[in-house]
C-alpha positions as CSV (number, residue, x, y, z in Angstrom):
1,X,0.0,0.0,0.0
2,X,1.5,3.3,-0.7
3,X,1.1,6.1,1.7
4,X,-0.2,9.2,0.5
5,X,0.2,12.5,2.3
6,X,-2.5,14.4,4.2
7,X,-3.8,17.1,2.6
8,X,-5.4,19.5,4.9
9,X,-9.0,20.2,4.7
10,X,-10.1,23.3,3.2
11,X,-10.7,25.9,5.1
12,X,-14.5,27.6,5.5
13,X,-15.0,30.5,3.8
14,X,-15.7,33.8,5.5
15,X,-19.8,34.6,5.9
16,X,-22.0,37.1,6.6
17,X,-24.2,37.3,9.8
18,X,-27.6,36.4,8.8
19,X,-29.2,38.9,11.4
20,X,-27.2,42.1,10.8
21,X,-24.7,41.3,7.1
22,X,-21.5,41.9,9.2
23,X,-18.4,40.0,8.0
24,X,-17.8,36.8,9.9
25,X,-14.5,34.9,10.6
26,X,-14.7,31.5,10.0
27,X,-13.9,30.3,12.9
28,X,-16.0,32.7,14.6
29,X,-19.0,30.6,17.1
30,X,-20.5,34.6,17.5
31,X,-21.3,37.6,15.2
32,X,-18.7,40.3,16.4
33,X,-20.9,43.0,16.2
34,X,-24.3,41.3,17.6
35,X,-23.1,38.4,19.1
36,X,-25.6,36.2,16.9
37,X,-25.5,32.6,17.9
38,X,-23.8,30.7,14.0
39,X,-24.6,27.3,14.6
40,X,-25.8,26.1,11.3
41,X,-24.8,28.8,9.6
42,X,-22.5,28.4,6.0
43,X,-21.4,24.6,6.6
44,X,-21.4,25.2,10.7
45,X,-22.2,22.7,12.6
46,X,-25.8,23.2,14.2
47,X,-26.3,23.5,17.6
48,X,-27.6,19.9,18.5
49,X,-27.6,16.7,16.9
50,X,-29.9,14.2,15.8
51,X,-29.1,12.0,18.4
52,X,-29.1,14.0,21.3
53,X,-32.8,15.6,20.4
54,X,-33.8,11.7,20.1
55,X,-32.1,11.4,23.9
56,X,-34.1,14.5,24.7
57,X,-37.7,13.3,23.4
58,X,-37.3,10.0,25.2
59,X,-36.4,11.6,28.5
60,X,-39.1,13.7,27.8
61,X,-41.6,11.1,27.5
62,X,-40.3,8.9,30.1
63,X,-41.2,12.1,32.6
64,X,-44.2,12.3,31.2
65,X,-45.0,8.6,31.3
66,X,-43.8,8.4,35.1
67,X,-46.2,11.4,36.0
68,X,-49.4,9.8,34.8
69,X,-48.5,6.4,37.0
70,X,-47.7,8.9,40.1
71,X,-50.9,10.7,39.5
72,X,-52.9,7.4,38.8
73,X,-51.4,5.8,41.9
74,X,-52.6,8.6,43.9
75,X,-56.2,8.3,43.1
């Protein structure tokens, strides 16, 4: 097998902030000027993932599930 060398990834592209059109670093998590939260934005990762939200609306329904028992067993 012949090694072949690593060629670093690209790097993102400078945006815009969607909520006030300032320029963006991009590596920047925050607008600089408005402080605007850039998950998701141009090619960002987005602020949750698939799996945790799954995590999240099974927690959620085990509450949910556990209060209706407590609430029956009190009758």
């Amino acid at each position: 097998m012949s090694a072949q060398p690593d060629t670093p990834a690209p790097a993102p592209e400078p945006a815009t902030c969607p909520l006030c059109g300032a320029a963006v670093p991009a590596d920047a998590v925050r607008c600089p000027s408005c402080g605007y939260h850039l998950a998701g934005v141009a090619g960002r990762p987005g602020p949750f993932s698939r799996q945790a939200l799954w995590w999240s609306a099974g927690a959620l329904l085990v509450v949910y599930l556990l209060t209706l028992v407590v609430v029956a067993l009190a009758r």
